[in-house]
N, C-alpha and C positions, 0 to 999 in steps of 0.2 A: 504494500500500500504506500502512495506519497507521502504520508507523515512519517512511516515506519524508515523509510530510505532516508527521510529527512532528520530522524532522529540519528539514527546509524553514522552520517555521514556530520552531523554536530557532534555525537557522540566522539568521533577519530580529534577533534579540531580543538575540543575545551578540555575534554576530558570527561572521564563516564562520572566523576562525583560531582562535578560540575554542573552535566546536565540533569545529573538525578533531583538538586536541589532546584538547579533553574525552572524544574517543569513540575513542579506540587510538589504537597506535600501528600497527596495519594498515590505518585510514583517513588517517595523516598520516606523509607523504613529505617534512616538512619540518624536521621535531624526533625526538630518537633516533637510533638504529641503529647500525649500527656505528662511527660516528664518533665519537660521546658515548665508545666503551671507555675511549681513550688517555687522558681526562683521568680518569673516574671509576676507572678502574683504575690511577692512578699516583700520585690518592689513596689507595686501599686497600692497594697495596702498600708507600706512604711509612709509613702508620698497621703495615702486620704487620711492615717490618723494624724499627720502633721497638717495636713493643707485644714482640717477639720477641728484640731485643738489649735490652729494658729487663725482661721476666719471665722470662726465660728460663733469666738466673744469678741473679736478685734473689736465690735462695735464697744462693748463693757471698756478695751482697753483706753479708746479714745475719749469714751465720756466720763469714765471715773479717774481715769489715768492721767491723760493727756489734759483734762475739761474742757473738750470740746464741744460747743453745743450739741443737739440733738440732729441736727438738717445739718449742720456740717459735717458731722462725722459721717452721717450715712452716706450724703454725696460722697466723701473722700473714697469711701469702700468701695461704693458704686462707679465711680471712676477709673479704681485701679483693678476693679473684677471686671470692667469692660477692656482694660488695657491687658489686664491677663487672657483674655477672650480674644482679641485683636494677634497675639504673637502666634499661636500654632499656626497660623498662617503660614507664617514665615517659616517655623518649626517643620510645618509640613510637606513646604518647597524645597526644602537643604534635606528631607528625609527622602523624599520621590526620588527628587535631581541629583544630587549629591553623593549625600552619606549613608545614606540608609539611615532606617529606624533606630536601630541598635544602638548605633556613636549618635546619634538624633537623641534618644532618649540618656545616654549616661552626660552628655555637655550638658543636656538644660537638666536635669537632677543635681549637678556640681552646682549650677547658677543658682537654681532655688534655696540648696543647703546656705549659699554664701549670702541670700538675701534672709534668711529666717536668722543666722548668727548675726546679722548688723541690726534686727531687733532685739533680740537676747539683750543684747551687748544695752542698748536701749533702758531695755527694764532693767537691768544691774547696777547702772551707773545710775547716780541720783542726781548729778547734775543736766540728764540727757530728758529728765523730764521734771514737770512743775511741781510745788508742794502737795498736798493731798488737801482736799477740801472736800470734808463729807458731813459739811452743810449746805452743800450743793448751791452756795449762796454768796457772787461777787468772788467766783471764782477765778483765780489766777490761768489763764488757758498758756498749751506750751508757746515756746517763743518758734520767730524763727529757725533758728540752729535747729532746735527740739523736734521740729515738725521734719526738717532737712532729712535728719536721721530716719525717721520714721519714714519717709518717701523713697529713700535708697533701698530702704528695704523690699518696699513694696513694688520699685523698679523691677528688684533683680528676682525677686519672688514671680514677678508677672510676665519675663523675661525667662526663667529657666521653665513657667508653665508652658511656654513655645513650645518647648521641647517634647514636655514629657506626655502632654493634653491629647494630640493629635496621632501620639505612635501606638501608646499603648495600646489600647485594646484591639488597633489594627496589625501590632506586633504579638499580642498573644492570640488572634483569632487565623495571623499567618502562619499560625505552629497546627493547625488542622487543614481536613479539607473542607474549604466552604463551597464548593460550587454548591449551586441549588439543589439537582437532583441526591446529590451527596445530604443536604444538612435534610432534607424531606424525608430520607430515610431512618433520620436518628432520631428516638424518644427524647432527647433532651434539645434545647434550644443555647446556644453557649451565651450567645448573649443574658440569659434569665440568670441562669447560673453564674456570672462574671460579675452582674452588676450583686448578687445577691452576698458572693464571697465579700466585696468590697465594701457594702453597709456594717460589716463586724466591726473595724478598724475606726470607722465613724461611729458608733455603738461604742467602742469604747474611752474615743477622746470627747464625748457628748458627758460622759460620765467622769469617769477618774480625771480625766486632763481639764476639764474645766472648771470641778471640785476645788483639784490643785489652783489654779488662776484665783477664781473666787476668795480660796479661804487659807492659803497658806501662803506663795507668794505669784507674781508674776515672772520673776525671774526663773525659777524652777517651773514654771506653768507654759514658759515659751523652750526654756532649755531641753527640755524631756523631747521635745518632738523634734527639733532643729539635731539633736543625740541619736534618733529613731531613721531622720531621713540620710541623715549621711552611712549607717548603718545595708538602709537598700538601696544605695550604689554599690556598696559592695557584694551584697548579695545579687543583685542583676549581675553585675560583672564577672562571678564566680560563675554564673551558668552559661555561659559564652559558647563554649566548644557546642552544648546540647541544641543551638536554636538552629531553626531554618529562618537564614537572613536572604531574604529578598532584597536581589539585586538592584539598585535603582537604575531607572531605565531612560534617563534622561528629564528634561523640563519639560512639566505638562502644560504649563503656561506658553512655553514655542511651539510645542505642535499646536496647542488652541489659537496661535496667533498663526501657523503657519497653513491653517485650512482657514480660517477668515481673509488674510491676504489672498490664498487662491481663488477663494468664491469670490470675492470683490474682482478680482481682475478678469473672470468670467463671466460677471454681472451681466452679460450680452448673450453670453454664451445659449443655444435651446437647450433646454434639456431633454435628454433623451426619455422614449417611452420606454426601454427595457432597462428595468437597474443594473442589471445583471450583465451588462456594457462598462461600469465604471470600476474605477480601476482600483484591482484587488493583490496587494503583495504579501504573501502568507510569511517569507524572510524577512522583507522589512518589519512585518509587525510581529515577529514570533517574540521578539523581549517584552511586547505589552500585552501580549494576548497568551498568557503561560494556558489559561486554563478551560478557553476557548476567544471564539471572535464575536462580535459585536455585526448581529444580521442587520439590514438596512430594513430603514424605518420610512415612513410616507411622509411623517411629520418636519418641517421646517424644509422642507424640499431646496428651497434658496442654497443651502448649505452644499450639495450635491454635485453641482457645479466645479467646487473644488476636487472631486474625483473623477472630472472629464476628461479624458487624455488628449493633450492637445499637440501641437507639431514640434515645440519648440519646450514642452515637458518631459521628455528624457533626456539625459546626455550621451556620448560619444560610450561610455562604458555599459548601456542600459539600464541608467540608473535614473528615479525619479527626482527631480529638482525639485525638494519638499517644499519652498514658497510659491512651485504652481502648481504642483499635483500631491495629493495627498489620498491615503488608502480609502473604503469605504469606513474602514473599522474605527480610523482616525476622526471623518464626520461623524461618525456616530456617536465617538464619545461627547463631542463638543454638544452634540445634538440632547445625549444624557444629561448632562451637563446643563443644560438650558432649561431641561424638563422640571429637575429637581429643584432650580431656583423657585418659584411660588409656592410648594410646600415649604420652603426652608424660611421662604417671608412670613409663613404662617406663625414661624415659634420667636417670632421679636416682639410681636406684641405681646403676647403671651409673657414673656421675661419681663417687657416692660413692668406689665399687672405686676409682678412677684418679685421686683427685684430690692426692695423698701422694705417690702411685708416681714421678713424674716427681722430685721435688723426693729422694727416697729414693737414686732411681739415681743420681743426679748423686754424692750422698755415696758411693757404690758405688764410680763412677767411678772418683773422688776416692783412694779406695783401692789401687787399680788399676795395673798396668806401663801407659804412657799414650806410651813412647817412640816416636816412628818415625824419629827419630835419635838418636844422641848429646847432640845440644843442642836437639834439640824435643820437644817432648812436648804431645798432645791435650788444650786445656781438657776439663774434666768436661764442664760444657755443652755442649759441641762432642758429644758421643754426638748427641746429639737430632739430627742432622743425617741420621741412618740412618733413622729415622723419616721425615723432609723427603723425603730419595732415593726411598724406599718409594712413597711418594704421585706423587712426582711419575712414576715410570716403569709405577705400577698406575693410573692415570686415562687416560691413554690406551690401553695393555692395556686395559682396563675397556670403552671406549670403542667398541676397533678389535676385540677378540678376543672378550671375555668379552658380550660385547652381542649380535652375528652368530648365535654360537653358544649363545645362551639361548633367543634367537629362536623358533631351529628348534624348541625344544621346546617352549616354552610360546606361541607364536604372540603373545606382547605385543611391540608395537612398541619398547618399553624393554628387551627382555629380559626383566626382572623387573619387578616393583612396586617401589613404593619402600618397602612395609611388608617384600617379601622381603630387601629389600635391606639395611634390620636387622636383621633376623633373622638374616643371615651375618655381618654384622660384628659383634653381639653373643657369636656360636659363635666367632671368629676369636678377640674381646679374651678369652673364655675359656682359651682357648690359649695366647695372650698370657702371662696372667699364670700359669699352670702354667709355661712356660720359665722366668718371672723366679725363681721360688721351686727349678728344678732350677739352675739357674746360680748363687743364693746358695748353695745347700749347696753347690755345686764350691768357691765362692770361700771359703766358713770350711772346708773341708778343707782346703787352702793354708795359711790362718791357721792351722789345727790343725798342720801338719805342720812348719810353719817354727817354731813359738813364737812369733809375735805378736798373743797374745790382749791383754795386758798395752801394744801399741805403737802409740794410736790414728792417731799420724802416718808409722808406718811404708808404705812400699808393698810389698804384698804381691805376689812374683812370681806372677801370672798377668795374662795376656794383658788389656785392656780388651774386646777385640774379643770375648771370650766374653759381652759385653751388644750385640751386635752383633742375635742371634734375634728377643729379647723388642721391641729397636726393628722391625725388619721386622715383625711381627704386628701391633706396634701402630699401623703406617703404613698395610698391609693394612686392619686393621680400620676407623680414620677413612675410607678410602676408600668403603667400606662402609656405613656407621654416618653419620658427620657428613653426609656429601654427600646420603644418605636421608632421612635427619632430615630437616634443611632441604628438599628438596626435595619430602617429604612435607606440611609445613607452610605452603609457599608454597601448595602446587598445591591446597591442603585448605581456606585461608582464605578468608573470602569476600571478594572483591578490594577492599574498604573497609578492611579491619581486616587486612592482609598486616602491615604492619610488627610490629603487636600482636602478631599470631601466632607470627612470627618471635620476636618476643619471648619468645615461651614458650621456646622452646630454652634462651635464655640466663638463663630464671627457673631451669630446668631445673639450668640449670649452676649455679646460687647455693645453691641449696638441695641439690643434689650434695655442693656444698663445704661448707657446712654441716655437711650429715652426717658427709662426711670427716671433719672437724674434732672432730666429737662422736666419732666411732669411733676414731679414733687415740688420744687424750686417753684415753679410756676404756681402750684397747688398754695404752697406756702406765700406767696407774692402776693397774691390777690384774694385770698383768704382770710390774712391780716389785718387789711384795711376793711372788712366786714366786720359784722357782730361778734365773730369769733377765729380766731386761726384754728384751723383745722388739725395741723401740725405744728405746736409751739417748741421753743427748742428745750424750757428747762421745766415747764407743766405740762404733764399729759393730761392730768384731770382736767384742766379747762380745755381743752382743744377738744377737736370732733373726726375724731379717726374713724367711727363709722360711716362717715361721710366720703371719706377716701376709699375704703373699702367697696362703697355703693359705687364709685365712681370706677373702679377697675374693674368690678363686677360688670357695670355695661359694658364697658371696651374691650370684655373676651367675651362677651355675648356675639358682638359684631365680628370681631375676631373666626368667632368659632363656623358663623356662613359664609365667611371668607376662605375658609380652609375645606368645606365641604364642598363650595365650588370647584376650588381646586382638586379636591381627590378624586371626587366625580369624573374629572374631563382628564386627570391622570392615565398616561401607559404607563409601563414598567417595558424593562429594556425588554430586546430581543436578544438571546443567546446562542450559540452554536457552543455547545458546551466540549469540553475534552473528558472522553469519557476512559476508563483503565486499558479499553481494546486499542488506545490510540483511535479512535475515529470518536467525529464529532458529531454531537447528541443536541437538536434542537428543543433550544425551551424557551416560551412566550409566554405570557401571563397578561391581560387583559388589566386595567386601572379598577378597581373597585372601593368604595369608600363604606 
């Protein structure tokens, strides 16, 4: 057969361990699989129980620490979890193009370690931040310098997340085989299982590490994890020999620019009625297409153009002049590419709603009866853990019950799609934030009935646990939501540009907070000058935070037929897949919402 000659004769030229890793990880029993988990997963969990006990109170560290108002500090977060959102970008063009994932992932792990020690260092030194003032009244806030520190941190921290944000789970999902008809036939879903391993580590900086912060010191409360992340570099590094590193195959950004240049200067060009005319090179595309090809689509037809073959498209060696002629496999991706952008617009708003909300609760908390003895009482932080619980006991439910039984109805081997599977965790986060806005009016009736409008460090008698709902909805909905995302985006890119794609999530998330940021500001601006600020910076009892709640709650209502339109009128690629005979295995799958 031509693939089998084709293998043969790659085989004599790179070498047989060369090509055994080049071409899956279902042709090679020697790199990957299940044994690569324990190191690459104990990096990813040393990075979530630090990224987890280092943002998870940073809001606690700026307003009791630093005294930073309430809206400033959240912005600051929110700015620099959009500028951390912003680097896999980059992270994931030096991993495609470049370096690979592998040295992709151990640089921005160095950077993030070297940005979590220049806060350490922060909380040790007493002169890097302000006196303590916990009468929350004419407080001294940090100075220049103080904040300085604090920004270099959060540079290098948002800087090494470049790195590590974009590879991983596309670096431990390259140690199996994922083509489709491959992941169709397995009982488990790796995704379920990946995101479910990693809520432990978060589960437990929710608990013990933020304890530590709250009630012993911050210095030891920042130092434990910034101790924990430099630990899995070196554990990722120790599993080295075991992994299948996928070769990067060049920049996906020049071939995407080098089929929009040829389709523009064919802009004249007819196009032909038989696809099956345009021009197909199975060698030039064998680096991008390990695990099959990318079948031509009807959609964005314009594109098509650039796989015309035209007089003065080959050269003197028979070789295609990739700024005029480009394979179909190459349109296609750009075409994938194009498809996925308006689901992917769908999750900024969606961030926008929730990217406040956390950072909001905590101050809720904060307000909160927090006892569960006499001499203990629950950091704020510490809510987020019901959230964690959420997730970790609905991913397998998800898995073992709600999977079985979707089945039956819709005959997909997933149960759902993974475009349905947004579509409920958007309806879920709706819901979500309808409780958080019924449970503030509970909590300012308390404030109304006791008289502490006037007492911002009072704790008002009710229960914390009455924010117990809004976390379960919002652990529900990530089950839903996050784990679809990604797994929509993995399964959607063309297997050259995975990391990139991935990327888009966490573009997703930058420009989310972004918004956030603009809308709150905003919120806060002209709220002020009314009856009441909705968001005050040093009272929350007089403010109206159910009112902001109301107000996100519309905006992922609209959100939410905004994203069923799009799923509705969604394809999902076309594949030619590589199946173990060497011959290639067609699979199409229809857009369902």
């Amino acid at each position: 057969m031509e693939e089998n000659a084709e293998l043969k004769n790659k085989a004599s030229e790179i070498g047989e361990e060369d090509l055994k890793q080049e071409y899956g990880a279902g042709r090679n029993q020697q790199l990957g699989g299940v044994r690569t988990m324990p190191f690459i997963l104990a990096n990813e969990a040393c990075d979530r129980f630090a990224g987890s006990g280092f943002h998870s109170n940073l809001i606690t560290y700026l307003t009791q620490i630093l005294n930073l108002p309430l809206v400033s500090a959240s912005n600051t977060l929110s700015n620099f979890a959009g500028a951390a959102s912003f680097t896999p970008l980059i992270g994931a063009f030096v991993a495609d193009s470049v370096a690979g994932r592998f040295w992709t992932i151990v640089v921005g792990s160095t950077i993030y370690v070297m940005g979590m020690i220049a806060i350490t260092v922060s909380a040790v030194l007493p002169q890097l931040h302000p006196p303590p003032c916990p009468t929350r009244v004419d407080c001294s806030e940090a100075s220049g310098e103080q904040l300085w520190v604090l920004y270099i941190a959060l540079i290098l921290t948002s800087a090494g997340s470049g790195g590590i944000r974009p590879c991983v789970v596309t670096f431990a999902a390259d140690q199996f085989d994922m083509r489709k008809t491959t992941r169709e036939s397995r009982s488990w879903n790796f995704f379920n299982w990946y995101f479910f391993f990693m809520e432990f580590p978060s589960l437990l900086a929710l608990t013990v590490l933020v304890y530590v912060q709250d009630n012993v010191s911050w210095a030891w409360g920042l130092a434990i994890p910034t101790i924990v992340m430099a630990l899995s570099v070196v554990v990722f590094v120790v599993g080295s020999p075991f992994y299948r590193k996928i070769k990067p195959a060049g920049s996906p950004f020049v071939r995407v620019a080098q089929v929009v240049v040829a389709a523009i200067r064919k802009r004249r060009v007819t196009l032909p009625e038989n696809s099956h005319t345009l021009y197909e090179n199975k060698e030039l595309d064998a680096d991008i297409s390990l695990d099959g090809r990318l079948r031509h689509s009807v959609q964005f037809r314009w594109l098509d153009r650039a796989a015309i073959v035209g007089e003065k498209d080959i050269d003197e060696s028979n070789q295609p002049k990739l700024w005029r002629l480009a394979t179909v496999h190459r349109v296609e991706e750009l075409k994938t590419i194009i498809r996925v952008l308006p689901i992917w617009a769908a999750t900024i708003l969606q961030v926008a709603s929730h990217s406040h909300i956390g950072s909001f609760t905590i101050e809720q908390a904060r307000t909160m009866e927090r006892h569960l003895s006499p001499s203990f009482q629950i950091p704020p932080a510490t809510m987020s853990i019901f959230t964690t619980l959420t997730v970790l006991i609905a991913l397998p439910l998800y898995e073992r019950l709600f999977v079985p039984i979707a089945r039956r109805f819709t005959k997909n081997p997933a149960g759902v799609t993974s475009l349905q599977r947004m579509g409920i965790g958007f309806g879920i986060s709706i819901l979500a934030t309808v409780v958080s806005a019924l449970i503030e009016i509970k909590r300012k009736q308390v404030v109304f009935d006791h008289g502490l409008l006037d007492h911002p460090t009072a704790i008002v008698p009710i229960s914390v646990f009455w924010l117990v709902p809004q976390h379960f909805l919002g652990g529900l909905a990530q089950v839903f939501t996050t784990v679809g995302h990604l797994e929509f985006l993995y399964d959607q890119a063309p297997e050259s540009m995975r990391s990139t794609v991935v990327a888009l999530y966490w573009i997703a998330i930058a420009v989310g907070n972004y918004a956030g940021t603009i809308m709150v500001s905003l919120v806060h601006k002209y709220t002020r000058s009314g009856r009441a600020d909705w968001l005050p910076d040093r009272n929350l009892n007089k403010g109206k935070l159910e009112c902001y709640y109301w107000l996100v709650t519309c905006l992922q209502g609209v959100n939410l037929v905004y994203f069923v339109t799009c799923a509705w009128l969604y394809k999902y690629k076309s594949m030619e897949e590589m199946v173990e005979s060497d011959e290639f295995e067609s699979g199409d799958e229809k857009g369902k919402v």
